[in-house]
C-alpha positions as CSV (number, residue, x, y, z in Angstrom):
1,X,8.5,-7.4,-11.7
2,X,6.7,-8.0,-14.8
3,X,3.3,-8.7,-13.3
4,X,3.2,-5.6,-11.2
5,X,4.4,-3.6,-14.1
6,X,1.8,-5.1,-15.9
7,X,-0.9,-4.1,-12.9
8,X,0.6,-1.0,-12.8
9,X,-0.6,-0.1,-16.3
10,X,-4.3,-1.3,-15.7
11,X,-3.7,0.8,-13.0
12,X,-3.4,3.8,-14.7
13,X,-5.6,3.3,-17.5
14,X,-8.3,2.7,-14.4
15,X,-9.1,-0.7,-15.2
16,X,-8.6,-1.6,-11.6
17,X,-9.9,-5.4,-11.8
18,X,-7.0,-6.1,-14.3
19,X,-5.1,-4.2,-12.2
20,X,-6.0,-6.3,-9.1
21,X,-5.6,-9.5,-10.9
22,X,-2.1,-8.9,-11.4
23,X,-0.8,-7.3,-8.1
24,X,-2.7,-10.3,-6.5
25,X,-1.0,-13.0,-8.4
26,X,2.5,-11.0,-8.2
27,X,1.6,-10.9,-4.3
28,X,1.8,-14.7,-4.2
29,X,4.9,-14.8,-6.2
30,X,6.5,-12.8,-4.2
31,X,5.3,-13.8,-0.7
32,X,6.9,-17.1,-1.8
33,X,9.5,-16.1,-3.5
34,X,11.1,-13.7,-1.0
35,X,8.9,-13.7,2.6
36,X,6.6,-11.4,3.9
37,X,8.7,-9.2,5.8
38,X,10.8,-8.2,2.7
39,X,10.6,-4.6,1.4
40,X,9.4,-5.5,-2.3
41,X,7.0,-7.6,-1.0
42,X,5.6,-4.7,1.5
43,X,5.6,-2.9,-2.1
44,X,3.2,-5.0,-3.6
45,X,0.8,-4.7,-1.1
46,X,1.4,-1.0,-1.0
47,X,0.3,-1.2,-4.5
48,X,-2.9,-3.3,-4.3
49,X,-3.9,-0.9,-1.3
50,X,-3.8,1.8,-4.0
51,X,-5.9,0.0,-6.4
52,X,-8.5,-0.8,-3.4
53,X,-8.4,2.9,-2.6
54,X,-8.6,4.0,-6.1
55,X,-11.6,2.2,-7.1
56,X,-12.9,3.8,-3.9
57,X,-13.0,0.5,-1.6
58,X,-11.0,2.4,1.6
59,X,-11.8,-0.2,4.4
60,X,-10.2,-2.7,1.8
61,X,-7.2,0.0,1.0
62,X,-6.5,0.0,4.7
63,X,-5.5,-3.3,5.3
64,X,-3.6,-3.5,2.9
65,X,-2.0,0.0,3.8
66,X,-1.4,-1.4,7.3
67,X,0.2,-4.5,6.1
68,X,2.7,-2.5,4.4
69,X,3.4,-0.2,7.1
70,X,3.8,-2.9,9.3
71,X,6.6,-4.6,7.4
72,X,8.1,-1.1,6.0
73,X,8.3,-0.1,10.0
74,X,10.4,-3.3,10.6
75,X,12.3,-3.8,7.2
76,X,13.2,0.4,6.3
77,X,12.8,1.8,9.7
78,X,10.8,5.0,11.3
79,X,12.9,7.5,9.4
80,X,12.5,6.1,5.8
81,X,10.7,8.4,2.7
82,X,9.0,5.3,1.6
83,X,7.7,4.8,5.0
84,X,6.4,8.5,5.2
85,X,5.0,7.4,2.4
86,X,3.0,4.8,3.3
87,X,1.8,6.5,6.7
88,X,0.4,9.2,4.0
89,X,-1.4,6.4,2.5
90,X,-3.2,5.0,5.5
91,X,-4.3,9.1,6.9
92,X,-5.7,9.7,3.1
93,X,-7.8,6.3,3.8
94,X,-8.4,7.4,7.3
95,X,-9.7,10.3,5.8
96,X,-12.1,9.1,3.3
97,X,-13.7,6.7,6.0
98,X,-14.5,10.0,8.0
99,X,-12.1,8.9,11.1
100,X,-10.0,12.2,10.6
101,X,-8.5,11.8,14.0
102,X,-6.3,8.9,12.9
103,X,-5.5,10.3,9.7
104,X,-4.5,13.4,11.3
105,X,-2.2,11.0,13.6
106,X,-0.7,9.8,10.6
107,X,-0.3,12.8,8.9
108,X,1.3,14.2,11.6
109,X,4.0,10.9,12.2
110,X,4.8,11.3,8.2
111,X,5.4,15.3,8.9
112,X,8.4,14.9,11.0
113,X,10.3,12.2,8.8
């Protein structure tokens, strides 16, 4: 928790390299530490997406964003807030790359939850 709290603050304060650095490094740990199809680790992924999307780099944001969703989907299930959440994520990146379609899609799946 400490490294992502850590990124979290760089985060904030914009400094999105530092802020990468240690959402990377806690993304190891925790792909280690507890598998990639756990929740928390779909969380730090969820959380480098942001910093990629931030710091305006949306085809980056995405995959990350898609990683997520993919293991939130499996982990949380379809009706989940924090899976609404994350199809919010991907149609705001949608969105910013101009493919408003998809984004619309996703807007529309995170409506009904």
């Amino acid at each position: 928790g400490t490294l992502n709290n850590i990124g979290l603050v760089y985060k904030d304060n914009g400094e999105f390299t530092k802020a990468l650095d240690y959402y990377l490094r806690c993304e190891a740990i925790r792909k280690t530490s507890l598998g990639e199809s756990h929740p928390t680790y779909a969380g730090t992924l969820n959380n480098i997406g942001l910093v990629y999307k931030d710091n305006g780099e949306f085809t980056k944001a995405l995959d990350y964003y898609l990683r997520c969703e993919a293991i939130r989907k499996t982990s949380l299930g379809e009706s989940h807030p924090t899976y609404a959440g994350t199809l919010n994520n991907i149609g705001i990146v949608c969105s910013h790359l101009g493919e408003y379609t998809k984004a619309l899609n996703y807007y529309l799946r995170c409506e009904v939850i």
